[in-house]
One Martini backbone bead per residue (centre of mass of N, CA, C, O) as a GRO file, in nm:
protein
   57
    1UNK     BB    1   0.097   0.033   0.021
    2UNK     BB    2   0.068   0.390  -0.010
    3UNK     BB    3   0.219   0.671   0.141
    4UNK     BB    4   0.142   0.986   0.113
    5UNK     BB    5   0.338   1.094   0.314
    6UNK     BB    6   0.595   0.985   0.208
    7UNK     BB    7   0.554   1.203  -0.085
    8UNK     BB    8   0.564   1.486   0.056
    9UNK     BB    9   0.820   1.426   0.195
   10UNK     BB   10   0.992   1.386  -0.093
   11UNK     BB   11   0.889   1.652  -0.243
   12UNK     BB   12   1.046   1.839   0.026
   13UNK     BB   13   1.343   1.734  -0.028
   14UNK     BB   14   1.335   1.765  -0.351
   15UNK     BB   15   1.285   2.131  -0.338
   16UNK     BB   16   1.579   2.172  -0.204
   17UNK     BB   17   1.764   2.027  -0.388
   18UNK     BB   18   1.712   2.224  -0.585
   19UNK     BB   19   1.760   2.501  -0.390
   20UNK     BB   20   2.074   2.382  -0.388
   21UNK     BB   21   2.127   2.361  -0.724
   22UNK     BB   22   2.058   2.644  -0.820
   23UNK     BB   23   2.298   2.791  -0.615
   24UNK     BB   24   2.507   2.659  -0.736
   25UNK     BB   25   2.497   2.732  -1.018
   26UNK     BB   26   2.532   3.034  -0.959
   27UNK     BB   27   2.795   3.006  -0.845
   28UNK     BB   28   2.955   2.886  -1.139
   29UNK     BB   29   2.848   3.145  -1.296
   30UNK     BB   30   3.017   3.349  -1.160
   31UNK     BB   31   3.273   3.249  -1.194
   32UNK     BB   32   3.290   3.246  -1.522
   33UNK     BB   33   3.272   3.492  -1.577
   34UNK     BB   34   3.494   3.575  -1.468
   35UNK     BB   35   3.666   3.457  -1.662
   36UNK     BB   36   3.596   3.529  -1.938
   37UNK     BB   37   3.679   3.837  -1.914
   38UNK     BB   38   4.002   3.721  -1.878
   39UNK     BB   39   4.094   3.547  -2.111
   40UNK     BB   40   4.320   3.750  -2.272
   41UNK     BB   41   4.499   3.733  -2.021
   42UNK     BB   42   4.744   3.668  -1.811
   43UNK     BB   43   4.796   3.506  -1.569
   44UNK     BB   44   4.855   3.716  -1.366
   45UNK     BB   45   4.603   3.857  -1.398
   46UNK     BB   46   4.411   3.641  -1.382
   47UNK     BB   47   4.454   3.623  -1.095
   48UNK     BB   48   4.419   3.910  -0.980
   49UNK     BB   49   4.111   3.884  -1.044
   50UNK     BB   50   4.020   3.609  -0.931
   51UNK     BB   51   4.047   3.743  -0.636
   52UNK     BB   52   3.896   3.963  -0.628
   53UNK     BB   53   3.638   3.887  -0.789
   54UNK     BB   54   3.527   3.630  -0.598
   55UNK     BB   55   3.530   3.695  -0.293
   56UNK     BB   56   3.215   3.784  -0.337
   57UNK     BB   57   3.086   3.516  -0.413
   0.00000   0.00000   0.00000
């Protein structure tokens, strides 16, 4: 027999990881972004880049 309530509670547990998986991703976005401004620039640039900009994400 199937539990409704054992239902609800894995749609609430689903619905968390959507929204920690969400953050996830939106956080390596912020970050790629980073790389992508600096791609044309020397290693030791886009270091020093990557220190600023980044440390706010």
């Amino acid at each position: 027999m199937f539990d409704i309530g054992s239902k609800d509670k894995w749609a609430r547990s689903n619905q968390r990881s959507n929204t920690a998986a969400a953050e996830g991703l939106a956080f390596c976005n912020a970050l790629f972004e980073v790389e992508r401004k600096w791609k044309d620039e020397t290693p030791e640039q886009r270091y020093e880049a990557r220190l600023a900009e980044s440390q706010p994400i």
